[in-house]
Backbone as CSV, one residue per row, in Angstrom:
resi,resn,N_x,N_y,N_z,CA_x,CA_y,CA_z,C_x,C_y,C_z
1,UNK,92.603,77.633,112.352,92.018,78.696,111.543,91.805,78.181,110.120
2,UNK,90.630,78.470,109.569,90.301,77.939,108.344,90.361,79.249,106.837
3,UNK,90.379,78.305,106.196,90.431,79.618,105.168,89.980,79.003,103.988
4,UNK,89.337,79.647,102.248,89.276,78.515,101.426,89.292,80.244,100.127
5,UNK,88.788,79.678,99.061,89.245,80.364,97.818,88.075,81.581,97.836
6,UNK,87.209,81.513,98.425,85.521,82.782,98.527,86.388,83.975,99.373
7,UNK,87.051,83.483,100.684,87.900,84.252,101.188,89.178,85.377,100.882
8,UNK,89.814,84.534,100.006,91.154,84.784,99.029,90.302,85.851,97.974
9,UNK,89.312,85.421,97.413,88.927,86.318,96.563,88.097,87.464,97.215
10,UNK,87.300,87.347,97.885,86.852,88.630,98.686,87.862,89.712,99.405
11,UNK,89.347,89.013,100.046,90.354,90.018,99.899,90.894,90.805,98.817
12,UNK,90.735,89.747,98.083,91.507,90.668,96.612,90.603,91.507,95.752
13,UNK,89.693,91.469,96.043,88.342,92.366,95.670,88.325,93.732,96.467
14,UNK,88.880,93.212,97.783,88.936,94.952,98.564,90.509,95.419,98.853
15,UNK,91.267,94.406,98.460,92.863,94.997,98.653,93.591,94.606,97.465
16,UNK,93.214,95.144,96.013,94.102,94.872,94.452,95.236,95.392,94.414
17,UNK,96.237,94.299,94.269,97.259,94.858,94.263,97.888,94.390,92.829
18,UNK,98.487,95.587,91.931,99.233,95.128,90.806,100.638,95.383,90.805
19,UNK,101.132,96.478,91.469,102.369,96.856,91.130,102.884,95.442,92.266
20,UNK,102.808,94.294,92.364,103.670,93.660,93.454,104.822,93.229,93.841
21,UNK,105.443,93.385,92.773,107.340,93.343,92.951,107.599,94.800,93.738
22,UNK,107.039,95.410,93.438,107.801,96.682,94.604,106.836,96.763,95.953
23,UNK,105.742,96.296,96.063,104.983,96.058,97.330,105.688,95.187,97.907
24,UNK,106.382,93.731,97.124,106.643,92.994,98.143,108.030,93.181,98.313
25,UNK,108.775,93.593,97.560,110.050,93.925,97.175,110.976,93.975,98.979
26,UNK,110.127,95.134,99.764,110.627,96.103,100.543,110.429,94.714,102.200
27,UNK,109.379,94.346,101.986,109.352,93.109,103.443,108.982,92.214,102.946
28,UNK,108.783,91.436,102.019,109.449,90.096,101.746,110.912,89.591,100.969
29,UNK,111.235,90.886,100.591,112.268,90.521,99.701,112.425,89.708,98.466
30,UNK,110.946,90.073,97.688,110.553,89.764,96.235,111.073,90.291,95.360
31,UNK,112.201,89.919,94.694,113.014,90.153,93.411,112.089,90.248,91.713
32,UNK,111.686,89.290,92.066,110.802,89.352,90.654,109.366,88.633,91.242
33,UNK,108.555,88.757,89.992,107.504,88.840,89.446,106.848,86.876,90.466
34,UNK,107.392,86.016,89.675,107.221,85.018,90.550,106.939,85.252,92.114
35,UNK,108.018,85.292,92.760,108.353,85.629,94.324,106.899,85.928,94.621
36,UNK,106.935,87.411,94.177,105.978,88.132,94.650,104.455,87.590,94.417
37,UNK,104.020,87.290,93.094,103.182,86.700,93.016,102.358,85.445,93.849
38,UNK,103.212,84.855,94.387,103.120,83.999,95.643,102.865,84.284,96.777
39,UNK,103.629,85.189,97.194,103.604,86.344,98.587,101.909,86.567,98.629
40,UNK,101.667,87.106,97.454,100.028,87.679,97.384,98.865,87.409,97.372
41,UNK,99.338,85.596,96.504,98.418,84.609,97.340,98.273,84.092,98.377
42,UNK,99.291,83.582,99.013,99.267,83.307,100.194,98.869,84.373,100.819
43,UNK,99.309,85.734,101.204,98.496,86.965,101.913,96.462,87.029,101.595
44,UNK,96.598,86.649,100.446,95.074,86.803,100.124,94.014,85.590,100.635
45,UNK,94.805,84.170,101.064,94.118,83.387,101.392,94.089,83.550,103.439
46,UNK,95.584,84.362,103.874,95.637,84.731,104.983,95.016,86.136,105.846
47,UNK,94.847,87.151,104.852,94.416,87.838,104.946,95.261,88.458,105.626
48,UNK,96.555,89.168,104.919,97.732,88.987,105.786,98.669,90.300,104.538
49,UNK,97.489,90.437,103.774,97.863,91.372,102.321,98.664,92.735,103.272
50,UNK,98.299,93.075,104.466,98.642,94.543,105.270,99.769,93.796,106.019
51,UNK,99.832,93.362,106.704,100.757,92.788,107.608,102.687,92.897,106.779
52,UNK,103.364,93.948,107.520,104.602,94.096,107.185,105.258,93.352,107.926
53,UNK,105.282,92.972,108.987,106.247,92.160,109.408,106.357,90.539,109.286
54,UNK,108.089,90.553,108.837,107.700,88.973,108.594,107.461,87.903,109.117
55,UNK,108.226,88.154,110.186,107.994,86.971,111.434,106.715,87.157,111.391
56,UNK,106.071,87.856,111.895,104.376,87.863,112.289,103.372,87.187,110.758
57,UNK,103.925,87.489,109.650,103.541,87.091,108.348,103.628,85.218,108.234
58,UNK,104.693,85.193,108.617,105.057,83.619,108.728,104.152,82.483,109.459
59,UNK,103.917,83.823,110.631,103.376,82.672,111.906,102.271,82.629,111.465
60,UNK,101.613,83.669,110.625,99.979,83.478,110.114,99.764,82.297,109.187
61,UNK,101.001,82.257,108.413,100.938,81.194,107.259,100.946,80.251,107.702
62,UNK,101.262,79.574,109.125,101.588,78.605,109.632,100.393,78.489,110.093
63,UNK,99.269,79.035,110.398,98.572,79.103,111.458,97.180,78.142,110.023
64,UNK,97.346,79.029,108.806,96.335,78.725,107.443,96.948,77.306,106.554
65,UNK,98.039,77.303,106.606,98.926,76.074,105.884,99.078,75.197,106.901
66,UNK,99.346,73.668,105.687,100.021,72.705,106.697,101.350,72.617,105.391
67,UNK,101.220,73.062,104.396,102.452,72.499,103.526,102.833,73.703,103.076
68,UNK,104.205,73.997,102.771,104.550,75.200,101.575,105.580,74.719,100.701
69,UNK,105.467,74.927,99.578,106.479,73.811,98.513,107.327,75.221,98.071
70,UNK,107.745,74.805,96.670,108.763,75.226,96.221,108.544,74.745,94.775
71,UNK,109.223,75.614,93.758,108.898,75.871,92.233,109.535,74.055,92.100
72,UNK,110.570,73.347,92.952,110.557,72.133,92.554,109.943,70.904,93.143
73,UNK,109.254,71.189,93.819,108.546,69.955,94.853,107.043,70.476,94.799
74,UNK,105.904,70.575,94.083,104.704,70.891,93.805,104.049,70.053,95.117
75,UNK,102.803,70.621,95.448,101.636,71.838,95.307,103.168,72.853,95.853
76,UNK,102.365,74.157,95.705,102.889,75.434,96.349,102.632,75.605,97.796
77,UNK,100.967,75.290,97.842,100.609,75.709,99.217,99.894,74.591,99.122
78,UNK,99.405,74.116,100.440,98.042,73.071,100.811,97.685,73.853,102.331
79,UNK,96.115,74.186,102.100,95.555,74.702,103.122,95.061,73.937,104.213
80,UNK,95.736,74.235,105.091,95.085,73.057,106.870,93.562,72.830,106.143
81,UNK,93.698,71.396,106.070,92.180,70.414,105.690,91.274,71.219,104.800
82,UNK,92.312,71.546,103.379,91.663,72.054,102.763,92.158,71.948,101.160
83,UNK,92.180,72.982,100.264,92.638,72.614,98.796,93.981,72.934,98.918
84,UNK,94.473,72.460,97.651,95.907,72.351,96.956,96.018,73.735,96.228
85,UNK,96.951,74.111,95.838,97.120,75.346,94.953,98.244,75.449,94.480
86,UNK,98.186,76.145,93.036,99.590,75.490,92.335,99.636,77.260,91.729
87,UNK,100.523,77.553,91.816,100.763,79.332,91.644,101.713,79.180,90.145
88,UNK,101.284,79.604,89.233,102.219,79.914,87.940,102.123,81.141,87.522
89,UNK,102.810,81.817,86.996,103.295,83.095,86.352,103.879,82.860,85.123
90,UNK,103.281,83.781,83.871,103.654,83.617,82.668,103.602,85.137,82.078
91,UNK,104.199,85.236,81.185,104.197,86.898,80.697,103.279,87.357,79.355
92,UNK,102.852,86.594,78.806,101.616,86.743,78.025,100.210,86.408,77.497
93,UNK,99.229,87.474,77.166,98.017,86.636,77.724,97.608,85.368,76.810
94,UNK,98.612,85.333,76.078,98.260,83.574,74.977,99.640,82.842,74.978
95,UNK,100.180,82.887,76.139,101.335,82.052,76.355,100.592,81.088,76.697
96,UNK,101.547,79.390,76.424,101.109,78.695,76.945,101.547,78.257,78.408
97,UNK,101.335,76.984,79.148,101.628,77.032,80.591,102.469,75.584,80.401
98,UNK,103.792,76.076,81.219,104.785,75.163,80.954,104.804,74.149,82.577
99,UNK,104.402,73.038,82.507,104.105,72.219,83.595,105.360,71.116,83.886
100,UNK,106.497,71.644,83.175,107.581,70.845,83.307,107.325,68.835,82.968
101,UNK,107.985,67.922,84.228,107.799,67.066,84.377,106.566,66.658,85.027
102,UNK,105.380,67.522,85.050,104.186,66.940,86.079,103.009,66.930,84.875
103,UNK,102.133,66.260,84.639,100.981,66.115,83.652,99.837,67.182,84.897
104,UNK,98.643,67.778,83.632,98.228,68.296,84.334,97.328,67.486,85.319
105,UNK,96.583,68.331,86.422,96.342,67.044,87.414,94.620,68.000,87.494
106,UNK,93.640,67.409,87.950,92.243,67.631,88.375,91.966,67.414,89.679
107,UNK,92.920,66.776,90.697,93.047,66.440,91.820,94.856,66.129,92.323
108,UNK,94.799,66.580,93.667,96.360,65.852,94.519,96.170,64.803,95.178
109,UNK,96.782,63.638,94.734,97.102,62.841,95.604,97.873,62.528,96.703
110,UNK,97.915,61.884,97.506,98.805,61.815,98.470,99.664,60.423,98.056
111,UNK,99.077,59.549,97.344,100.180,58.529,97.016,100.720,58.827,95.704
112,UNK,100.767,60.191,94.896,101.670,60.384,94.255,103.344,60.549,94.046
113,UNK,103.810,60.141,93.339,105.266,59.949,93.590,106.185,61.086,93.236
114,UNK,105.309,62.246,92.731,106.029,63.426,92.242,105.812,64.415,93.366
115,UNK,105.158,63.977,94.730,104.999,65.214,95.539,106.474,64.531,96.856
116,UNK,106.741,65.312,97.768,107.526,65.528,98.655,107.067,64.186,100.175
117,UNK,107.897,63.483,100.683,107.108,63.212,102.108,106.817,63.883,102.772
118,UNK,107.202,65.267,103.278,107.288,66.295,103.745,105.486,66.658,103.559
119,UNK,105.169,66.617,102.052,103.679,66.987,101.388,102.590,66.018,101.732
120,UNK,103.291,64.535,101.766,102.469,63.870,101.872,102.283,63.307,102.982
121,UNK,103.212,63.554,104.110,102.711,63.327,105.678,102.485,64.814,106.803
122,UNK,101.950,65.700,106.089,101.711,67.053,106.062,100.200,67.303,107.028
123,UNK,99.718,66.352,106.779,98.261,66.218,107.659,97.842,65.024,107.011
124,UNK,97.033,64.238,107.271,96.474,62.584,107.231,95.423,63.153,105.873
125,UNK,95.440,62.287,105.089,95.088,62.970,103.800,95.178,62.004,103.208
126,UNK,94.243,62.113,101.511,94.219,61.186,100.652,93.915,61.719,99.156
127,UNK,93.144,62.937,99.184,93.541,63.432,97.918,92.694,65.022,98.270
128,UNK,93.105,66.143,97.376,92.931,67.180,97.884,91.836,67.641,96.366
129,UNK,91.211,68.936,96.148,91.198,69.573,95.355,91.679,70.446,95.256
130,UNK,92.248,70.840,93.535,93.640,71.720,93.657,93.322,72.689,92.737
131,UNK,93.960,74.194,93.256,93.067,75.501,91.910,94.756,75.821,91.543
132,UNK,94.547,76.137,90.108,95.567,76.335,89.721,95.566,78.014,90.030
133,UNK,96.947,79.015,90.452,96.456,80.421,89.759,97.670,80.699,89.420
134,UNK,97.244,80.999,88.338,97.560,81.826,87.058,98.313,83.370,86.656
135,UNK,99.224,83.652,86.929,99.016,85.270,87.029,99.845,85.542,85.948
136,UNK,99.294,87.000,85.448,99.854,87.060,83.822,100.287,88.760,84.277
137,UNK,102.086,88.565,83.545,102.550,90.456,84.041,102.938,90.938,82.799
138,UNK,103.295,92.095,83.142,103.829,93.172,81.941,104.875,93.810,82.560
139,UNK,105.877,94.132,82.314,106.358,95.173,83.333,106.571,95.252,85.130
140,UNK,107.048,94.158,85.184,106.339,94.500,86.931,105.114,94.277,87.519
141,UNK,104.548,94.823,86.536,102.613,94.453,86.636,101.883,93.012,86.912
142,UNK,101.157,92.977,87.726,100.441,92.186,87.235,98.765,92.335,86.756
143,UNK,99.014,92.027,85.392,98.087,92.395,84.500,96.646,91.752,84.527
144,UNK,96.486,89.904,85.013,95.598,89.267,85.014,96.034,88.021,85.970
145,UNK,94.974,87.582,86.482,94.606,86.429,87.592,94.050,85.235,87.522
146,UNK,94.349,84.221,86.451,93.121,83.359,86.322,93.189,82.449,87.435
147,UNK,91.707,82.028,88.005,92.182,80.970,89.029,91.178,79.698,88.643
148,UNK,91.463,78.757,88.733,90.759,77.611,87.896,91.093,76.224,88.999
149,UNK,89.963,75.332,89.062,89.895,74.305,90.178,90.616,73.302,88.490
150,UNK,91.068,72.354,89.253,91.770,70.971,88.189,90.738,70.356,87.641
151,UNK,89.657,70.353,88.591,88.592,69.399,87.683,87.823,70.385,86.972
152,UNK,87.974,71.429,86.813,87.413,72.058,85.324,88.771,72.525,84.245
153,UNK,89.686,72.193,84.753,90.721,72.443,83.388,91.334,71.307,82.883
154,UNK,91.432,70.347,83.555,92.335,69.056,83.138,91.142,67.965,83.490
155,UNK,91.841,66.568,82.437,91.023,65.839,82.402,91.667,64.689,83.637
156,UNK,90.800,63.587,84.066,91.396,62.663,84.898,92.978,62.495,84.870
157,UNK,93.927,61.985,85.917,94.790,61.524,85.866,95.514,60.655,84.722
158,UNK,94.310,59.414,84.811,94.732,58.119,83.821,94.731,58.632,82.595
159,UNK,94.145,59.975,82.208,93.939,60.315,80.589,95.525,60.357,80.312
160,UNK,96.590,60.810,80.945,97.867,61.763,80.775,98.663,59.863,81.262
161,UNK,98.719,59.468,82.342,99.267,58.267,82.879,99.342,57.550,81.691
162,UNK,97.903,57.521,81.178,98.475,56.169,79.600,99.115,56.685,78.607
163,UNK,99.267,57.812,78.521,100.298,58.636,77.633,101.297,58.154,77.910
164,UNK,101.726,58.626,79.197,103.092,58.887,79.575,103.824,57.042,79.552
165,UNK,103.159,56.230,80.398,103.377,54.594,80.163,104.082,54.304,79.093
166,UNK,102.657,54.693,77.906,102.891,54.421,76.702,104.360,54.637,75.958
167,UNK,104.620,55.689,76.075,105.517,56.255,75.791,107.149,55.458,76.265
168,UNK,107.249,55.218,77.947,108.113,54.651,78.657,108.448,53.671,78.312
169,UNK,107.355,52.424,78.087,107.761,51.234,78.032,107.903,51.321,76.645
170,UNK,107.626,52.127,75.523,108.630,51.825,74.159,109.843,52.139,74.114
171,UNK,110.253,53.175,74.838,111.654,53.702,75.228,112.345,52.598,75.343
172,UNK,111.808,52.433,76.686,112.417,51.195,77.944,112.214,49.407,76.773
173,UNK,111.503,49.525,75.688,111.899,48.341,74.854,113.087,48.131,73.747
174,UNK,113.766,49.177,73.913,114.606,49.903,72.817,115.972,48.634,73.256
175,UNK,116.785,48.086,72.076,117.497,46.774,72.274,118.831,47.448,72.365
176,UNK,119.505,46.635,73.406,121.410,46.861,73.662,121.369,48.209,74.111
177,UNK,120.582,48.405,75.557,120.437,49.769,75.871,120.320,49.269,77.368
178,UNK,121.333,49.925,78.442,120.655,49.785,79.955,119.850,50.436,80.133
179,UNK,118.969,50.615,81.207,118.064,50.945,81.800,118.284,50.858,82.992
180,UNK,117.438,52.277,84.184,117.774,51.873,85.343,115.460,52.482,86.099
181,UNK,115.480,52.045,86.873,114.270,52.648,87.666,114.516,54.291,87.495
182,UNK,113.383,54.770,87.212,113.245,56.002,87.300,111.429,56.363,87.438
183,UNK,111.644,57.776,88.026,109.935,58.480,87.596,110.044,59.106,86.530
184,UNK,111.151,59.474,85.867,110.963,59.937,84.549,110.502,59.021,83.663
185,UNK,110.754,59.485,82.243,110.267,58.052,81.478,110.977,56.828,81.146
186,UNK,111.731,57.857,81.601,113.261,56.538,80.886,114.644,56.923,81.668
187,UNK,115.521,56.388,82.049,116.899,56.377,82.114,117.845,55.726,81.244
188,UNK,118.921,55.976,80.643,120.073,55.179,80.431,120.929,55.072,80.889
189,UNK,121.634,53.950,81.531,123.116,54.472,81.719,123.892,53.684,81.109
190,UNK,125.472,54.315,81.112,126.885,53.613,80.907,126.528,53.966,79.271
191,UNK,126.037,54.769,78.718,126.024,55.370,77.251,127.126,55.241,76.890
192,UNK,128.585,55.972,77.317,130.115,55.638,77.047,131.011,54.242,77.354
193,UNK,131.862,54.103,76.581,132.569,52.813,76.858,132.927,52.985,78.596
194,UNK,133.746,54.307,78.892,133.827,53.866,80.414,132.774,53.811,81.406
195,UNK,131.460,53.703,81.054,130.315,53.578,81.492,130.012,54.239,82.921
196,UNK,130.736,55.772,82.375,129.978,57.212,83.003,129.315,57.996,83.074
197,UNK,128.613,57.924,81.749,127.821,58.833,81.174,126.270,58.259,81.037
198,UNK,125.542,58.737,81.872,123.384,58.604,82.044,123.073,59.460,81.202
199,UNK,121.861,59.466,80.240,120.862,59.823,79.859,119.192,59.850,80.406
200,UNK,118.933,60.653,81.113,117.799,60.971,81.389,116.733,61.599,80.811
201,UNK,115.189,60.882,80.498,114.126,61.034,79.034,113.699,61.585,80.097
202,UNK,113.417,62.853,79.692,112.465,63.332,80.424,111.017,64.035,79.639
203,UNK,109.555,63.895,80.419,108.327,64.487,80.047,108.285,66.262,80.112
204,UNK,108.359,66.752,79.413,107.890,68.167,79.392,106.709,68.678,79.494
205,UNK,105.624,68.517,80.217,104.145,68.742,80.053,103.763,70.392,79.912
206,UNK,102.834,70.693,79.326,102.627,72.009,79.066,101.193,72.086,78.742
207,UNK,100.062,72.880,79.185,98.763,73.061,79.247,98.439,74.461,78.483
208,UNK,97.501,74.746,77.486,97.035,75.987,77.370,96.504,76.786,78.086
209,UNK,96.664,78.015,78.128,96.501,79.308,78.827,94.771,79.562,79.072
210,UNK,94.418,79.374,80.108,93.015,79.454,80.145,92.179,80.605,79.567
211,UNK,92.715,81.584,79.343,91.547,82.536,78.392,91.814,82.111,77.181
212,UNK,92.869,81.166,76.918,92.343,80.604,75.586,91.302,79.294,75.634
213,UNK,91.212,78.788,76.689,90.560,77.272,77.333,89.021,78.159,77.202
214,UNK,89.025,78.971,78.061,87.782,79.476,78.431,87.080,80.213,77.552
215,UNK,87.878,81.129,76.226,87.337,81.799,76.031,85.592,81.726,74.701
216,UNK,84.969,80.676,75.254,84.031,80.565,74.520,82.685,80.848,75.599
217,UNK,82.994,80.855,77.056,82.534,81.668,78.319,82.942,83.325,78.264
218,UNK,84.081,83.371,78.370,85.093,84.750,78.601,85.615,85.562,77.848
219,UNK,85.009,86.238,77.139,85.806,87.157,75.870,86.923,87.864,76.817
220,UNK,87.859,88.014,75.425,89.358,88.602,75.938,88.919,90.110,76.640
221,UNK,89.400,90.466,77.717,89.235,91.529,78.547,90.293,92.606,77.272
222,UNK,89.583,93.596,76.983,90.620,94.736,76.863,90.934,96.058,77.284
223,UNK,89.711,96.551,78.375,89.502,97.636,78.647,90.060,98.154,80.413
224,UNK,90.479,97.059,80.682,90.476,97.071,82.361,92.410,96.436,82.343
225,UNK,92.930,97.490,83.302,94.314,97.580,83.682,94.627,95.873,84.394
226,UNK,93.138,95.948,85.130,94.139,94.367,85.723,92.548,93.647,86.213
227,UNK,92.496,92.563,85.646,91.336,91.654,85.733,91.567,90.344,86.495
228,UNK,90.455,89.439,87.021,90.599,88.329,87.427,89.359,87.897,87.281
229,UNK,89.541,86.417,86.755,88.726,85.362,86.579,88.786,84.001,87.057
230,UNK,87.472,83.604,88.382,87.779,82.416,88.886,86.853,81.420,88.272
231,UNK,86.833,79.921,87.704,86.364,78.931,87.276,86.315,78.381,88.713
232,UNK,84.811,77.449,88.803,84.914,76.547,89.837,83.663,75.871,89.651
233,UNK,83.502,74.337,89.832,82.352,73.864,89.856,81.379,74.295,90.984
234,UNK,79.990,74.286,90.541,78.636,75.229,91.501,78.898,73.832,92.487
235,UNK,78.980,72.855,92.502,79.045,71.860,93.512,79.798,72.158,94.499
236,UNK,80.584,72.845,94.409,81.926,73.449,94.579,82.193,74.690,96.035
237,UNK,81.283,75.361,94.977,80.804,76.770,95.224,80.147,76.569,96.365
238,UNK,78.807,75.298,96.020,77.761,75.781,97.684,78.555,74.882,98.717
239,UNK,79.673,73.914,98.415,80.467,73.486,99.714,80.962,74.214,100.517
240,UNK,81.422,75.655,100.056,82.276,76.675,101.051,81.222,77.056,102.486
241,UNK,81.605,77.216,103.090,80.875,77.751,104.098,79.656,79.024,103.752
242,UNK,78.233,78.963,104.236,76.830,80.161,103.787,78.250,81.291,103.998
243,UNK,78.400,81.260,105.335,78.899,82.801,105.684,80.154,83.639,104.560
244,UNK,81.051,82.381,104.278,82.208,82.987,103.355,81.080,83.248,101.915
245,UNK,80.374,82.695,101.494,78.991,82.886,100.356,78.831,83.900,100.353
246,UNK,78.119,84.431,101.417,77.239,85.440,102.006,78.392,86.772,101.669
247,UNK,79.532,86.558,102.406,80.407,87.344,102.552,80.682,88.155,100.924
248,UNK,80.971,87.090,100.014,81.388,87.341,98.910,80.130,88.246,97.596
249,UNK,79.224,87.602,98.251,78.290,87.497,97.313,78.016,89.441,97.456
250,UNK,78.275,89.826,98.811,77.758,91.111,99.213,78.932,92.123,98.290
251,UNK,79.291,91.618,97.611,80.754,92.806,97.265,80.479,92.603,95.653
252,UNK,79.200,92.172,95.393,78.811,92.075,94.005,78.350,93.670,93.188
253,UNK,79.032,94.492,92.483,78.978,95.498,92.086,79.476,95.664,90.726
254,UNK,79.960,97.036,90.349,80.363,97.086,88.736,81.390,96.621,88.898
255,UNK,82.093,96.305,89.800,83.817,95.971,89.338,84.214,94.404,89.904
256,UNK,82.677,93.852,90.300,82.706,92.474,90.563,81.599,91.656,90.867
257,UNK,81.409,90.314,89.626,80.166,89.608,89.462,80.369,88.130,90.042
258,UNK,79.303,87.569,89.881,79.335,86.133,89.988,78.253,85.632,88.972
259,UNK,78.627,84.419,88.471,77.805,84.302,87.511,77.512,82.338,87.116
260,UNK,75.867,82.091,87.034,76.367,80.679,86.839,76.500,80.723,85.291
261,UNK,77.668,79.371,84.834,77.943,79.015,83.750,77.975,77.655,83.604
262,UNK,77.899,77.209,82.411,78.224,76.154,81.755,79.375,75.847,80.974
263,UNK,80.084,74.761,81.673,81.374,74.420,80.815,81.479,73.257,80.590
264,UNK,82.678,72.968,79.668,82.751,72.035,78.894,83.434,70.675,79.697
265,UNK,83.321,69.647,80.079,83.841,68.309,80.695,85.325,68.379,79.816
266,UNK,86.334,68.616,81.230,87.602,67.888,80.632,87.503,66.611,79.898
267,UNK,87.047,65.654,80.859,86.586,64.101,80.176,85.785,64.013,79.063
268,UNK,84.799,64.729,78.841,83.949,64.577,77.351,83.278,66.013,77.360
269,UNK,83.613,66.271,76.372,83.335,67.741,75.958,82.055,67.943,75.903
270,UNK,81.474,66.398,75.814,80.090,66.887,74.779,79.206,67.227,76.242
271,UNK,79.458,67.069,77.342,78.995,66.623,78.733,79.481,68.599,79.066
272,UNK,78.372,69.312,79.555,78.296,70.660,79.994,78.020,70.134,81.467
273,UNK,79.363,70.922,82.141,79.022,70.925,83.564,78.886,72.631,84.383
274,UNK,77.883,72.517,85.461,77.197,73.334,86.307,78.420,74.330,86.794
275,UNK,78.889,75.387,86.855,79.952,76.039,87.233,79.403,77.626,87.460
276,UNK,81.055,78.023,88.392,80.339,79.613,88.516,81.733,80.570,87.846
277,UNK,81.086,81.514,87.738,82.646,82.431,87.272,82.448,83.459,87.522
278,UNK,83.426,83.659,88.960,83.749,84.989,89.303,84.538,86.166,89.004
279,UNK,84.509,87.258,88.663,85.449,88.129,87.634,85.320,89.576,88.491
280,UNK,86.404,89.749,88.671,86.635,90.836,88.996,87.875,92.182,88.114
281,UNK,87.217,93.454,88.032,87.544,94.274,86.690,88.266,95.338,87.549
282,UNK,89.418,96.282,87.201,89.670,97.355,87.917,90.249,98.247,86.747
């Protein structure tokens, strides 16, 4: 069974759900805001948003996924022979986005060293395209949706890699200091005379909040309880299947557009690339 992001959004266009900590609260057993937020993507790419039972919920996910991660082993989800998706939740609409130890990415690799074997022998694979989404709450609420492909928010890999290098091997040149292999940037050990005590350098990566990225496309929404906005290259767009197109395109009304745009090249700004942006208002 196939599924891709025209799908996910044409559910959530006819089944909006904001209050979702107490929707999912009761049969998934979503405590907070995160949890749930996840639950709803995955339901929206399964079409699985009605479905109360969990066993039966599970077996669907199994049926649309080949991977499901966890807030410490990234992607979140990877769709059977299809994109990556990385689910974040933040609580304000000009917070920034805290990416921990991972730089932002425009693509998944499979010979990356920050994903899982589990991820990377998941289906025969070599690099995925990956949408970030975004969800922004208040209260329980969820207030806004951004969903954004990597290659319109982040720039190549190597842009962030020669950073991070850079950075390592001055660490790692630092004199009368051990060192041991790491993916972080640095290790120390034996810091204390009884040579027990490691120091671990670690990268904190953190990305701006896309209605601040975007908003020279997207003026700040203020009138609508709970909005969503998808970025995606038009190259992008006519790869999905006519019918999921077709599908989406028909649910075009006041409370949901499609629109082509022009945006700005992660890699060179000065370079406007072909894109669409779908927005949906309630």
């Amino acid at each position: 069974m196939k599924t891709n992001l025209l799908i996910a959004i044409a559910n959530l266009v006819k089944s909006p759900i904001i209050n979702l900590v107490s929707y999912y609260h009761a049969t998934n057993r979503a405590n907070h805001m995160g949890d749930a937020l996840e639950f709803y993507v995955k339901d929206l790419f399964c079409n699985s948003v009605n479905e109360k039972n969990l066993e039966k919920k599970n077996e669907t996910y199994s049926k649309y996924f080949s991977y499901i991660g966890n807030q410490n082993n990234p992607p979140d989800i990877i769709i059977k022979r299809g994109d990556a998706i990385e689910v974040k939740k933040i609580e304000s609409l000009r917070s920034g986005i805290a990416l921990n130890s991972l730089y932002p990415k425009d693509k998944l690799f499979s010979d990356s060293p920050m994903i899982t074997t589990a991820c990377r022998n998941c289906e025969d694979w070599r690099e995925k395209d990956l949408v970030y989404v975004i969800g922004i709450s208040k209260d329980d609420k969820l207030k806004t949706l951004w969903i954004v492909y990597g290659n319109c928010y982040s720039a190549n890999k190597e842009v962030y890699e020669r950073v991070r290098d850079k950075i390592s091997k001055g660490v790692n040149k630092l004199q009368n200091i051990e060192f041991s292999e790491t993916n972080e940037l640095g290790r120390v050990n034996k810091v204390d005379p009884l040579g027990i005590t490691y120091l671990r350098i670690r990268g904190m990566w953190g990305i701006e909040n896309p209605i601040k990225v975007f908003d020279y496309i997207v003026p700040t929404e203020k009138n609508s309880d709970f909005f969503v906005n998808a970025i995606l290259l038009k190259e992008k767009y006519l790869s999905f299947p006519e019918k999921d197109r077709k599908n989406l395109e028909n649910l075009v009304g006041d409370n949901f557009s499609i629109k082509d745009i022009k945006i700005k090249s992660p890699n060179n700004p000065a370079k406007l690339l072909e894109a669409k942006l779908l927005s949906f208002r309630k």
